[in-house]
N, C-alpha and C positions, 0 to 999 in steps of 0.2 A: 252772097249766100255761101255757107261753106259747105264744102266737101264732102261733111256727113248728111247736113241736109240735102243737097243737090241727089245726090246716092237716091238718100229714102222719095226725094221729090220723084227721081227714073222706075224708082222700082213701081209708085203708087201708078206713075201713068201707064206701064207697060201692063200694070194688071187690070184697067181701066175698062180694059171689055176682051179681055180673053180670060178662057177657063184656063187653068195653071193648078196645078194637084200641090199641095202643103207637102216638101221632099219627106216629110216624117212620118204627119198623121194623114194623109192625101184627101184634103180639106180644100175645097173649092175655094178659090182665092182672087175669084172676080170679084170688082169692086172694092178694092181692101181699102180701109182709110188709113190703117197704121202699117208698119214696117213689121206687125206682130201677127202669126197666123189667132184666129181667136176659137182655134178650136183645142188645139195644143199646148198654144201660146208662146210659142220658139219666136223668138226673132228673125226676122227674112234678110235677105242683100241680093241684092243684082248681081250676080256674076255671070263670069266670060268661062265656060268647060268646055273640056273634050267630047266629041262628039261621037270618038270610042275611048272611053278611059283606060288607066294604063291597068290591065287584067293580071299582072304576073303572079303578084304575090296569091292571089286569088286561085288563078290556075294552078298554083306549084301546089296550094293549100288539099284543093280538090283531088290531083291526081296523088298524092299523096295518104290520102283519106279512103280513095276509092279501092284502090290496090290491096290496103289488107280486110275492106269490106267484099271484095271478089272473094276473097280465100272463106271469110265468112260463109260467104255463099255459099262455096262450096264445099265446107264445114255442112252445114245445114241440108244438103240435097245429099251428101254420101250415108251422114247420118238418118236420114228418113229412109234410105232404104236398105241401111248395113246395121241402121242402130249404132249407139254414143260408144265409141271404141275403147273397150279397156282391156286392165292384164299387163300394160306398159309399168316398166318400175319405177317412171315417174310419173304415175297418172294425176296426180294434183297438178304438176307443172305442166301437163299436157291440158288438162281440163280448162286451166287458167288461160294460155296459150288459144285452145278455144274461142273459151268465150271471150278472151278479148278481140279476136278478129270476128267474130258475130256481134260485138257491140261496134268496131267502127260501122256495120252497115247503117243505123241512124247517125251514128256523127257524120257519115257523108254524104247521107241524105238532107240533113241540116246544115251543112255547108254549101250545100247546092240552092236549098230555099234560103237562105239566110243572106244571097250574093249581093242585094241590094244595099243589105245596111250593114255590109261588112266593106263594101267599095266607099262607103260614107268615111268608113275609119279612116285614121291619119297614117298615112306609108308604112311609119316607122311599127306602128299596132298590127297592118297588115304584116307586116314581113314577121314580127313577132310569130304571129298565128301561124302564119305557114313553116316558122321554124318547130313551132310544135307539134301540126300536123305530119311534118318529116321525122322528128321525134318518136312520133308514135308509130309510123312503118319500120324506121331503124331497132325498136321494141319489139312489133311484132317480130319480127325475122329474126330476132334472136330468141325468143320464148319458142317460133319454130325450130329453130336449130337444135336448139335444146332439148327440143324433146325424139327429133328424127337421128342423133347419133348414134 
């Protein structure tokens, strides 16, 4: 028997009679005859994982994300009770400045729901991501600065 069959032979018996959620579409996958979810249609394999995956890039992604969605925050709670501040002589870079730390508040909301099928990505795409989410606080704080001197 070879190697890829013997693989697909462990994967069909180990689904034989446990409930197993489809990593994608989370497709009940007892009983499977093929190596193939049939709801999705991804192809399965038996593997060996961490039983806490390696979180970094993820984490660095998040806390990265979260920090200029605080300042958002609190963009939003000074403005409800002081109203949207102008009169500054660069109020377009200020306004921009703004609302760009009121829009990380959904991207780090979505970086927190998204945790499951961004840990799916390959290292190299995570570390990608989280070089861009540090990207965008290293932006923030200087569209801040710019406009506080």
């Amino acid at each position: 028997m070879s190697d890829a069959r013997a693989d697909e032979t462990a994967l069909l018996d180990f689904l034989r009679d446990r409930d197993v959620a489809c990593p994608l579409c989370h497709y009940n996958l007892r009983a499977l005859t093929s190596p193939r979810c049939p709801e999705c249609g991804r192809e399965l394999r038996l593997t060996i994982g961490l039983v806490e995956p390696r979180q970094g890039a993820w984490l660095t992604g998040q806390i990265a994300l979260t920090a200029p969605a605080g300042i958002g925050l609190m963009i939003i709670i000074v403005s409800a009770f002081s109203g949207w501040p102008e009169g500054n002589s660069r109020q377009g870079l200020m306004d921009f400045a703004f609302l760009f730390h009121i829009a990380m508040i959904p991207a780090a909301a979505a970086w927190l729901v998204g945790r499951r099928r961004y840990m799916r990505l390959s290292r190299r795409i995570q570390w990608s991501g989280a070089a861009l989410a540090i990207a965008a606080v290293v932006t923030g704080m200087i569209l801040l600065a710019a406009v506080t001197d």
